[in-house]
C-alpha positions as CSV (number, residue, x, y, z in Angstrom):
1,X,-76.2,35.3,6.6
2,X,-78.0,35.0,9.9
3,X,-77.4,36.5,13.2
4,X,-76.9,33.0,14.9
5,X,-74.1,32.4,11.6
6,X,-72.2,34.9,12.1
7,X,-72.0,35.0,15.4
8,X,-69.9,31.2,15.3
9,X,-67.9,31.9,12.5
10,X,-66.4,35.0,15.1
11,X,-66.1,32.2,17.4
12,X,-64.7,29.6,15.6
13,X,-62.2,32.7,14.5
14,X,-61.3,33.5,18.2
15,X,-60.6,29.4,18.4
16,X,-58.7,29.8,15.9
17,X,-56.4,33.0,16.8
18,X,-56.2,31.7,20.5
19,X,-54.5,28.6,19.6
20,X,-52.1,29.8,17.1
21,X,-51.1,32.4,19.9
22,X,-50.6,29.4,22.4
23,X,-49.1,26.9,20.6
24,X,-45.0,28.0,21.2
25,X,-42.5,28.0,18.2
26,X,-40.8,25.3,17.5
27,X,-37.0,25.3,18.3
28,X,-34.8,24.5,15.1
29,X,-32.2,22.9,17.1
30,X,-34.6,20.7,19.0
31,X,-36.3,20.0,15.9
32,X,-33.2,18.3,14.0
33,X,-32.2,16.0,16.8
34,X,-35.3,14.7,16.6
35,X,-34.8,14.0,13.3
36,X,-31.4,12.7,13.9
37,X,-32.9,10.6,16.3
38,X,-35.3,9.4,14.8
39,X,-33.3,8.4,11.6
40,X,-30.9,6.9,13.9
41,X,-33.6,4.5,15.5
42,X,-34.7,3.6,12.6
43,X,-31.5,2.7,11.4
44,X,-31.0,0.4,14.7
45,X,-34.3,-1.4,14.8
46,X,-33.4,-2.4,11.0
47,X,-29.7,-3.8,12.7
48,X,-31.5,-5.4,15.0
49,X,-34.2,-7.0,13.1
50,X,-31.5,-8.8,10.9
51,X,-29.7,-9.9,13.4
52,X,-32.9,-11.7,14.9
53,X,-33.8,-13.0,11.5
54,X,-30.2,-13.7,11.0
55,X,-30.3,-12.4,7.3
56,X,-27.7,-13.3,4.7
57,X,-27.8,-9.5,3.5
58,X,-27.1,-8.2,7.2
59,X,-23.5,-7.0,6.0
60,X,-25.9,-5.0,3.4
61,X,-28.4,-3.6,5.4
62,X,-25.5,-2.0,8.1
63,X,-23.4,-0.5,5.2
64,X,-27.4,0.7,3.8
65,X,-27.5,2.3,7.0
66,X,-24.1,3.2,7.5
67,X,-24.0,5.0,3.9
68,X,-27.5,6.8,5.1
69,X,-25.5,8.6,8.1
70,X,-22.5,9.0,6.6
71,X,-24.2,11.1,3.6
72,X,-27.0,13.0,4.9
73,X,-26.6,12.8,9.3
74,X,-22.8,13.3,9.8
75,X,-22.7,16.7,8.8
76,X,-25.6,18.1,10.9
77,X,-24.4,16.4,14.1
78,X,-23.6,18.2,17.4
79,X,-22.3,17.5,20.9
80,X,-25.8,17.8,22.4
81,X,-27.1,15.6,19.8
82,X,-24.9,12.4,20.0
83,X,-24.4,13.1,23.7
84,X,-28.1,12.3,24.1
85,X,-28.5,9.7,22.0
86,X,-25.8,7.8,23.6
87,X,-27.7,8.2,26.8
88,X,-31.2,7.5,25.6
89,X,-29.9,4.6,23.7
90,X,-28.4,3.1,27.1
91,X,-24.7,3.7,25.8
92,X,-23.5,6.3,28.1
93,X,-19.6,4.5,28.3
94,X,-19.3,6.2,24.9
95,X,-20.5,9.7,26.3
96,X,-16.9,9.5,28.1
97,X,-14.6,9.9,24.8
98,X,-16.7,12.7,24.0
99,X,-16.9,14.8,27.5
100,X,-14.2,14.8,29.8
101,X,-16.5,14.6,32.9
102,X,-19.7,12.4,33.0
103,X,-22.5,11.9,36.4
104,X,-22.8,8.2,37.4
105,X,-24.3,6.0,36.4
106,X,-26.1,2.8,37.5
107,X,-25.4,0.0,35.3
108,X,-28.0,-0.2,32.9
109,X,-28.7,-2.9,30.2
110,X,-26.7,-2.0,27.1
111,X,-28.4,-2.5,23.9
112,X,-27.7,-5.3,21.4
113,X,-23.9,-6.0,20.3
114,X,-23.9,-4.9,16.8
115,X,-26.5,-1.7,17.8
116,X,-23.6,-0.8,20.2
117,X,-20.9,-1.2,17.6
118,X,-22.8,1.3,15.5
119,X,-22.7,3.5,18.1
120,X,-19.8,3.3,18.6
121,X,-18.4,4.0,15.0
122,X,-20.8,6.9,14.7
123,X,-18.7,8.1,17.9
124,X,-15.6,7.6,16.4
125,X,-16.7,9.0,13.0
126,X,-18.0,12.5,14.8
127,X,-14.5,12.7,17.4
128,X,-12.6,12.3,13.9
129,X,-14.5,15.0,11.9
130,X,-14.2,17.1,14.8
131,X,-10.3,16.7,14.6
132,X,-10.0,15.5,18.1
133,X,-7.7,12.6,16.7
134,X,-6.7,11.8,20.5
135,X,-10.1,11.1,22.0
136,X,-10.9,9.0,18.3
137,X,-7.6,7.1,18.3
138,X,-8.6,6.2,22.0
139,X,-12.4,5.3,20.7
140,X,-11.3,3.2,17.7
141,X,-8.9,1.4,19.5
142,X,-11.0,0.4,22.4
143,X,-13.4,-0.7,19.5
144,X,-10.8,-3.0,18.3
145,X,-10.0,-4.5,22.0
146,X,-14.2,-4.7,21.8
147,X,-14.6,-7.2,18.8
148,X,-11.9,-9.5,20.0
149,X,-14.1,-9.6,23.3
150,X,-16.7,-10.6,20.8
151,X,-14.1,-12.8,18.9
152,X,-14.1,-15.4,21.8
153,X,-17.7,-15.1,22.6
154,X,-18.7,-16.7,18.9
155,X,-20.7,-13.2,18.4
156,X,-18.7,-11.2,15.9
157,X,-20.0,-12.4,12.5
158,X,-22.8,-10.2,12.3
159,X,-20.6,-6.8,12.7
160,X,-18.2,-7.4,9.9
161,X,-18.7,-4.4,8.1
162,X,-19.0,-2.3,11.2
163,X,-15.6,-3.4,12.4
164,X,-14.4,-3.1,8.6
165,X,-14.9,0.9,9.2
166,X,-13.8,0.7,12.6
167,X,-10.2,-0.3,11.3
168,X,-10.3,2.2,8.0
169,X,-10.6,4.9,10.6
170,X,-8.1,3.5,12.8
171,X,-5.6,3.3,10.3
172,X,-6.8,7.1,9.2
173,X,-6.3,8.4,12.7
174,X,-3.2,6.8,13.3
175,X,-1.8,9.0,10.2
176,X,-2.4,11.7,11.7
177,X,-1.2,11.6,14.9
178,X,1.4,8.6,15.1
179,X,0.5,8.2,18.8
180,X,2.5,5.0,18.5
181,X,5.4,3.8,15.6
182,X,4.4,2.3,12.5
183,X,6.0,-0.7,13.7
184,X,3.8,-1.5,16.4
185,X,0.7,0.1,14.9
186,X,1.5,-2.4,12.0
187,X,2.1,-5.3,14.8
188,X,-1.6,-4.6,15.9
189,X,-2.8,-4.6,12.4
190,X,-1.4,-7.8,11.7
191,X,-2.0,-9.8,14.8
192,X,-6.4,-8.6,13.7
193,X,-5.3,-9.3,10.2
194,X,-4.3,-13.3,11.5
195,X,-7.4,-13.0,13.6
196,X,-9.9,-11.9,11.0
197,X,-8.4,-14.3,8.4
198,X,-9.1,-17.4,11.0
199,X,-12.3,-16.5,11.9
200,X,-12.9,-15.4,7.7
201,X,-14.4,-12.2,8.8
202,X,-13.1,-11.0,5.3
203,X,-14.8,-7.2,5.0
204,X,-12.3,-6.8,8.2
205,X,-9.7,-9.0,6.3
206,X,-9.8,-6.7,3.0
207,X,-9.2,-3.2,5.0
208,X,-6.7,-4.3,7.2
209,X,-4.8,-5.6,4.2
210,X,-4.8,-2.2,2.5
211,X,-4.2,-0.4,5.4
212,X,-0.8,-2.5,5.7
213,X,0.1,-2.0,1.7
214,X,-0.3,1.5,2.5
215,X,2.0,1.5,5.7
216,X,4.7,0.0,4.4
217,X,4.6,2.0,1.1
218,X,5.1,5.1,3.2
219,X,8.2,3.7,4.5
220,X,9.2,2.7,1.3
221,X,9.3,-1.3,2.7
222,X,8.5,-2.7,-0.7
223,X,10.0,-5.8,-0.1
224,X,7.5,-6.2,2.7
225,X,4.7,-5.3,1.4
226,X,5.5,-7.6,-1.4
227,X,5.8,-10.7,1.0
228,X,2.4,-9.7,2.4
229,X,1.1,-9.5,-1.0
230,X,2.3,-13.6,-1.9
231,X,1.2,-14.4,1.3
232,X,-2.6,-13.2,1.9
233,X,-4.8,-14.9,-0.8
234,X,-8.1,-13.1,-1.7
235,X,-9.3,-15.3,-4.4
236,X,-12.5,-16.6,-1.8
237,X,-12.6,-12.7,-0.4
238,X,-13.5,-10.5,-3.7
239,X,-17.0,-11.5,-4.1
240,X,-17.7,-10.6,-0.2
241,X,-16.3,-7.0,-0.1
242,X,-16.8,-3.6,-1.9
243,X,-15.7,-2.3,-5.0
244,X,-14.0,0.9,-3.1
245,X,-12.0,-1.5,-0.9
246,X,-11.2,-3.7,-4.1
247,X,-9.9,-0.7,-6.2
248,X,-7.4,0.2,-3.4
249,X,-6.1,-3.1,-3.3
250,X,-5.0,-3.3,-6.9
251,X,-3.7,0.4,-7.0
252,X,-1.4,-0.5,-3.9
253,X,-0.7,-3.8,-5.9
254,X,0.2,-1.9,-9.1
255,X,2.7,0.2,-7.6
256,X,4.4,-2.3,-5.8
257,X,4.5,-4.5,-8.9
258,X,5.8,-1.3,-10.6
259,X,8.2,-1.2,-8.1
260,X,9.4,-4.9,-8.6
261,X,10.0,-4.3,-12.9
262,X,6.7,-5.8,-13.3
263,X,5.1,-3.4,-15.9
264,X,2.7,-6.0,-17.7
265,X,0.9,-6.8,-14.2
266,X,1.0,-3.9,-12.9
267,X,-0.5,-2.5,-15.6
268,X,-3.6,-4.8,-15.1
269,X,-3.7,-4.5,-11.9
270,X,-4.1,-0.4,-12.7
271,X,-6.5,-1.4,-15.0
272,X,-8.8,-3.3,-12.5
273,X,-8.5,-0.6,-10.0
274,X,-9.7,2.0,-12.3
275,X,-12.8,-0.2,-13.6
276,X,-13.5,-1.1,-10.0
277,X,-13.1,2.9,-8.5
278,X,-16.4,4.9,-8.6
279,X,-17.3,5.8,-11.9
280,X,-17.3,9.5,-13.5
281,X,-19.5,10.2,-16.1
282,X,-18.8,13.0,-19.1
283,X,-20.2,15.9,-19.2
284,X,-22.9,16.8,-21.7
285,X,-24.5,19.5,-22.1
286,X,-28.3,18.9,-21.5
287,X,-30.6,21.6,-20.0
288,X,-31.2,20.2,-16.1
289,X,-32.4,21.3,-13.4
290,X,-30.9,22.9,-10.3
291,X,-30.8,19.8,-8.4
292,X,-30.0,17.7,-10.7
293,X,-27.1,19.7,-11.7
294,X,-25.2,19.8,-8.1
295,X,-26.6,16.1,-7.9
296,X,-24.2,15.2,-10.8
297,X,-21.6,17.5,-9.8
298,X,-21.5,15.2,-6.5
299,X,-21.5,11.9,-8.3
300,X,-18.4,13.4,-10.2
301,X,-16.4,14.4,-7.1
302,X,-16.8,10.7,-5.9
303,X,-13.4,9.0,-6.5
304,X,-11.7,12.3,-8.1
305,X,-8.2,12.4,-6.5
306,X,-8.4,8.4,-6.9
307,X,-8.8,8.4,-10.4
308,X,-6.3,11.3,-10.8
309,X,-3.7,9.3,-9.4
310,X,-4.4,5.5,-10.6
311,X,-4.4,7.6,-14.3
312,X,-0.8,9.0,-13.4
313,X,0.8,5.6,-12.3
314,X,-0.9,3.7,-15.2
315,X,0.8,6.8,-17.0
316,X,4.0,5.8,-16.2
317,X,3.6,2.0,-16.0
318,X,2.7,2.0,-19.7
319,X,5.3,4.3,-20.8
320,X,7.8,2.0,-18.9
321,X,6.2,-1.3,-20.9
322,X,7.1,0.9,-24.4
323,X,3.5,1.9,-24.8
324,X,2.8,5.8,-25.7
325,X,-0.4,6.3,-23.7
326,X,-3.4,7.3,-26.3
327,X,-4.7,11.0,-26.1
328,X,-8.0,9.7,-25.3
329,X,-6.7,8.6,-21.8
330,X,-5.9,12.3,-21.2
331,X,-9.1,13.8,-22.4
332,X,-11.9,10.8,-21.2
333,X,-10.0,11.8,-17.5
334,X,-10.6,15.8,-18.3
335,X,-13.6,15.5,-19.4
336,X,-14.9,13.3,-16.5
337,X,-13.8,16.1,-14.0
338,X,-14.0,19.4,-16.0
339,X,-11.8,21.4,-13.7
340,X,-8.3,23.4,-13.5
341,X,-7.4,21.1,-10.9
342,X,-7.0,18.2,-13.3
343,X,-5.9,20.0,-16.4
344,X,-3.2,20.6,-13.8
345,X,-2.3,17.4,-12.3
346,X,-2.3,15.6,-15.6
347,X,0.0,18.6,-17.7
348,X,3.1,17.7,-16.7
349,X,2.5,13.4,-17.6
350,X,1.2,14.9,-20.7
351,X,4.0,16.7,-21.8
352,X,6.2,14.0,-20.2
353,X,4.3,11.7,-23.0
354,X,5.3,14.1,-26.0
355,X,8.6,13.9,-25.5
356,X,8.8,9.9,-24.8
357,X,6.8,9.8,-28.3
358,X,9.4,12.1,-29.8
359,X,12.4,10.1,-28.0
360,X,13.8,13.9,-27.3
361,X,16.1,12.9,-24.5
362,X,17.1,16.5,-23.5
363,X,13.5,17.4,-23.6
364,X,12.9,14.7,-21.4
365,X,15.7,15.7,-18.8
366,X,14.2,19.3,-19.6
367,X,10.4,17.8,-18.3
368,X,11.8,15.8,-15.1
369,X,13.6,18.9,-13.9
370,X,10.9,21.1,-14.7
371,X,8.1,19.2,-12.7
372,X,10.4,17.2,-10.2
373,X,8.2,19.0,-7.2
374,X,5.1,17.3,-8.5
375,X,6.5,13.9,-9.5
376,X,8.3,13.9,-5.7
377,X,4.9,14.7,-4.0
378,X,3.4,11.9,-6.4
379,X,6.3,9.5,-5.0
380,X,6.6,9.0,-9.1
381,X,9.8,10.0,-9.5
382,X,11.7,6.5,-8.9
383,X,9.8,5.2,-12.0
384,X,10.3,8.1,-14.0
385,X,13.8,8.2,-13.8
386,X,13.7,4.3,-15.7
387,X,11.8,6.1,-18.1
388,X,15.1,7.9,-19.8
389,X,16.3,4.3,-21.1
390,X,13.0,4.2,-23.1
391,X,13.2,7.6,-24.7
392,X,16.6,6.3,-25.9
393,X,14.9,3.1,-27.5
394,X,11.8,5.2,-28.9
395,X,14.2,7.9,-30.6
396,X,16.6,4.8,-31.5
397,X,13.2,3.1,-33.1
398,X,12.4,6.0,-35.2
399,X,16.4,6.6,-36.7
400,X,16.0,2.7,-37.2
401,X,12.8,3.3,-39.5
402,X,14.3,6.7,-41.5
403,X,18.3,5.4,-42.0
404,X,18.8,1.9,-43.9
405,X,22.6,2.1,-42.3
406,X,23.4,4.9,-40.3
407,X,27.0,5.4,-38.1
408,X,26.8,4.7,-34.2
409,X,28.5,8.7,-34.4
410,X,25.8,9.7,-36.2
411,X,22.8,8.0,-33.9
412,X,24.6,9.9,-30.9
413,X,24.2,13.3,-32.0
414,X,20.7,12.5,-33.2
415,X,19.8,11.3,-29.7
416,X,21.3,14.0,-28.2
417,X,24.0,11.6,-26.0
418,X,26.8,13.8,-26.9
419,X,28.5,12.9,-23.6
420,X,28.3,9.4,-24.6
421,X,30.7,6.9,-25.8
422,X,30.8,5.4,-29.4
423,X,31.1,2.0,-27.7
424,X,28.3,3.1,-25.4
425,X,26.0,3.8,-28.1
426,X,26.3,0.4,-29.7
427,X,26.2,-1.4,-26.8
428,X,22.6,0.4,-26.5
429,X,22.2,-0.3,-30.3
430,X,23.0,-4.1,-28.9
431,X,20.3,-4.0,-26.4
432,X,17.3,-2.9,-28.5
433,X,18.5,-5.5,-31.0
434,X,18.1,-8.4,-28.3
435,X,14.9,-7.1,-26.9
436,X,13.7,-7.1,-30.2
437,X,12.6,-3.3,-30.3
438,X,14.6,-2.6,-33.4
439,X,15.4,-5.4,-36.3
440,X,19.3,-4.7,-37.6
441,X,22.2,-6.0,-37.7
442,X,25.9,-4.2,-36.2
443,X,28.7,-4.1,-38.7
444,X,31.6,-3.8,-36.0
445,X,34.2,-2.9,-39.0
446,X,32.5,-0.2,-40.4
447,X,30.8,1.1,-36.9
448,X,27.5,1.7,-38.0
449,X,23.8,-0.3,-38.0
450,X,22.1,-1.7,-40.9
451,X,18.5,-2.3,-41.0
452,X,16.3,-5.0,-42.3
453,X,13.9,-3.9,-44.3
454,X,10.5,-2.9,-43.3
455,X,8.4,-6.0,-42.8
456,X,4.7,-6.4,-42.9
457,X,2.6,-6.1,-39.5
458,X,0.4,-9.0,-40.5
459,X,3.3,-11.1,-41.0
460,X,4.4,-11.1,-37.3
461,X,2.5,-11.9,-34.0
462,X,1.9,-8.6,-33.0
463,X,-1.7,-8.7,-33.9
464,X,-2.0,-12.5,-32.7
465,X,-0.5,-10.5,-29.2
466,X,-3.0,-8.0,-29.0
467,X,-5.7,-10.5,-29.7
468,X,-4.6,-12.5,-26.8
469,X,-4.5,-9.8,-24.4
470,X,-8.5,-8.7,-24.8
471,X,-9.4,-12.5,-24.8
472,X,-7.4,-12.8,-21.3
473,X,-8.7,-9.7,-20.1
474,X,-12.7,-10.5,-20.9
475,X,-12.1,-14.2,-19.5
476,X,-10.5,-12.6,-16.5
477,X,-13.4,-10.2,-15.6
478,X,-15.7,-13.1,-16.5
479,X,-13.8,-15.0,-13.8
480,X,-14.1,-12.5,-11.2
481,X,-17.9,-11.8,-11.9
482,X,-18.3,-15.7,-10.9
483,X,-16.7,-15.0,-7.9
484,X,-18.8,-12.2,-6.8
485,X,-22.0,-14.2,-6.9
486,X,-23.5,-15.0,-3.6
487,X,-26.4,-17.4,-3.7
488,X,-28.8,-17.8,-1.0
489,X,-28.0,-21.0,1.1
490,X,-31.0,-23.5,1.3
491,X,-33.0,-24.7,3.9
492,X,-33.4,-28.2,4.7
493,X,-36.7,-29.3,5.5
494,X,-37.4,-31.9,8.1
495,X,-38.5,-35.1,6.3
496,X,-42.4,-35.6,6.4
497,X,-44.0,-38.7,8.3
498,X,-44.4,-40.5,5.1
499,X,-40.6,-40.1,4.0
500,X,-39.6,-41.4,6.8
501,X,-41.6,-44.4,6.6
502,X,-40.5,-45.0,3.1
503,X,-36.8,-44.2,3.8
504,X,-37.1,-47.1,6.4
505,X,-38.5,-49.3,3.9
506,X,-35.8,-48.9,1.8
507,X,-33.2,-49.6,4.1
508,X,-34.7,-53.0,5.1
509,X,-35.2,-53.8,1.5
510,X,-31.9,-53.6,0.8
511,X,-30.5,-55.5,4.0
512,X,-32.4,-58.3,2.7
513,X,-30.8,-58.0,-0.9
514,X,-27.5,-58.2,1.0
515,X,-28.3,-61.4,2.8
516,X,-30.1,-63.0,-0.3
517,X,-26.3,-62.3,-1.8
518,X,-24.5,-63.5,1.3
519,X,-26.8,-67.1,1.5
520,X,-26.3,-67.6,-2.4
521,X,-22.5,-67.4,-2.0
């Protein structure tokens, strides 16, 4: 190496040095509102370039970018951050639900309605995660004054979704802090629900309607919540909302159906809302990696406590309908989680099951009193308590099948109804004999129950039954995949010089037809 070399390599060195020493360190705070920022303008110039190209997937593209935030921004957001966001963003009105004192300001132009909505959701999302329930009830409910602003402008179509979350959070807040009574938060919900219905903004349409099945279900107004039920049709709605909002709707449907004796819909109804609730895959053991591990532990937390309980009320609903619940039901739902937590909300239905199966009616009692504290908190316990009639007719059903006659005395102490009277007993015997659960006859003189004898399975219309209920079930899920398909409207395009001319031709051709006809008459 020459002198001349060496001697720029030592200065390209010192370059080097003196600019690493210059350049400052970069502040980790500043750094992720950047980010944030950047993220988040992103996330509005894609708003605001559907809206200008007034996209049919524009309800898509805000829950895309909702769902973006909501996952990976919300967590990592600060004071500082939103506050000057809202300000570079020309929305410094929202600044004032988040600080108690702001400067003035001149009016400036705010940005784009449905940019603004955003904004203002992300506002109401933070204030909520922070707990400050006052300041977001405040927020969301000056959100909701907003869109019927919007409402009578004609310029609310394109925020559907946005005002969808607006109202989920609403209803959230309101639980916990009942700043006014359920009755006149209700009053508010419906007068939006008649609103959205009219002007079929139906992503706003389907939350309201479960935030209301869920009101009045806390205040036990069945009745109410029934009416609402008949009243609001959702046949043109399903194919334009979410599966999330869609599962809630039939879980508050089953258990008001429940509620009204109707096991065999509600039972579909829990059906639905567990094939239409986030899905939890089993675990298998595979060697993954790290990420992919906690990635799958996430996917399996989505929907938990919503499958725990739909599986607990479809529990009960089928052991109300006469059904014994299959093991698998109990082990598919373990095995989906893999935690104490379920192997401890699901024990006590499980047990509850062994002893309907066994029609043990002290064991029963024995089960309701033991576990009364969780069935309370699981607002179960009005539905297990009609369960007792059924452990009668399962223990009843199994005597029926052992015994070819068999004295009403004798069916008592085997049923453990020692308290019971003999005429009370057949009058039970009676019952199951009408509803077909058990086929005997009573011989009144000799106060005992004689059974038929066993007849063949194939011989009756059970399996023709079960046959009946898959075909309605695959026909009814076909159904409601028709109705979730959206097609792409066409465009029609202006008629060309030349099909003009020819559509005026044949207009004059057949005027002449029609006088031809008129002179020959």
């Amino acid at each position: 190496m020459t002198i001349k070399e060496t001697t720029t390599s030592d200065a390209e060195m010192k370059d080097v040095t003196t600019t690493s020493e210059t350049t400052p360190p970069v502040n980790p705070e500043e750094e992720l509102e950047l980010v944030i920022r950047g993220e988040l303008k992103d996330q509005l110039k894609m708003i605001a370039k559907s809206v200008q190209q007034d996209d049919l997937d524009n309800d898509r593209k805000q829950m895309r970018a909702f769902r973006l935030f909501y996952n990976k921004l919300r967590r990592q957001m600060t004071d500082k951050i939103l506050v000057g966001i809202l300000k570079e963003l020309k929305c410094a009105h929202l600044v004032s639900y988040i600080e108690e004192t702001i400067e003035m300001q001149d009016e400036e132009q705010k940005p784009i309605p449905e940019a603004e909505v955003y904004l203002w959701l992300i506002t109401i999302i933070f204030l909520t995660d922070k707990k400050q329930y006052n300041r977001a009830y405040v927020c969301a409910y000056d959100c909701v004054k907003y869109q019927h602003v919007l409402e009578k402008q004609q310029r609310s179509r394109s925020m559907n979704f946005l005002f969808s979350k607006v109202y989920f959070y609403f209803s959230f807040i309101h639980e916990k802090l009942h700043v006014v009574s359920n009755n006149e938060f209700r009053n508010i919900l419906l007068g939006r629900l008649r609103s959205c219905t009219l002007a079929h903004d139906h992503w706003s349409q389907f939350v309201i309607l479960n935030c209301l099945l869920r009101s009045y279900l806390q205040d036990k107004l069945v009745e109410q919540a029934n009416k609402l039920l008949k009243t609001v049709s959702i046949d043109q709605t399903i194919g334009h909302v979410d599966n999330n909002q869609l599962a809630r709707y039939y879980y508050y449907k089953g258990r008001i159906q429940a509620i009204q004796l109707d096991y065999s819909e509600a039972y579909n109804s829990l059906q639905t809302a567990l094939r239409k609730a986030p899905g939890a895959q089993p675990n298998k053991p595979k060697a993954q990696k790290e990420g992919a591990e906690q990635a799958n532990l996430n996917k399996r937390n989505v929907g938990r406590g919503f499958r725990i309980h739909a599986n607990k009320l479809l529990i009960v609903v089928s052991l109300l309908m006469g059904h014994i619940p299959e093991r698998s039901l109990f082990v598919n739902t373990l095995e989906a989680t893999n935690d104490n937590v379920t192997l401890a909300q699901l024990k006590p239905y499980y047990e509850l099951t062994q002893q309907v199966r066994l029609g043990n009616v002290n064991g029963f009692e024995t089960i309701v009193e033991k576990y009364r504290e969780q069935y309370v908190a699981d607002d179960n316990l009005t539905l297990i308590n009609r369960i007792r009639q059924n452990v009668i007719r399962t223990g009843l059903k199994s005597i029926i099948k052992a015994y070819s006659r068999i004295s009403f005395a004798d069916v008592s102490k085997k049923l453990n109804l020692t308290d019971t009277d003999v005429n009370d007993v057949q009058g039970i015997v009676a019952k199951a004999i009408k509803d077909g659960i058990i086929d005997a006859k009573i011989d009144e003189q000799a106060q005992s129950v004689d059974t038929a004898k066993n007849q063949d399975v194939y011989q009756t219309s059970e399996p023709s039954d079960e046959f009946d209920k898959r075909i309605q079930f695959c026909l009814s899920c076909r159904s409601q995949c028709i109705k979730a398909m959206r097609y792409r409207e066409e465009k029609k395009k202006k008629p060309t010089v030349e099909q003009d001319d020819s559509l005026h031709l044949d207009v004059d051709e057949i005027v002449d037809e029609v006088d031809d006809d008129i002179m020959e008459d």
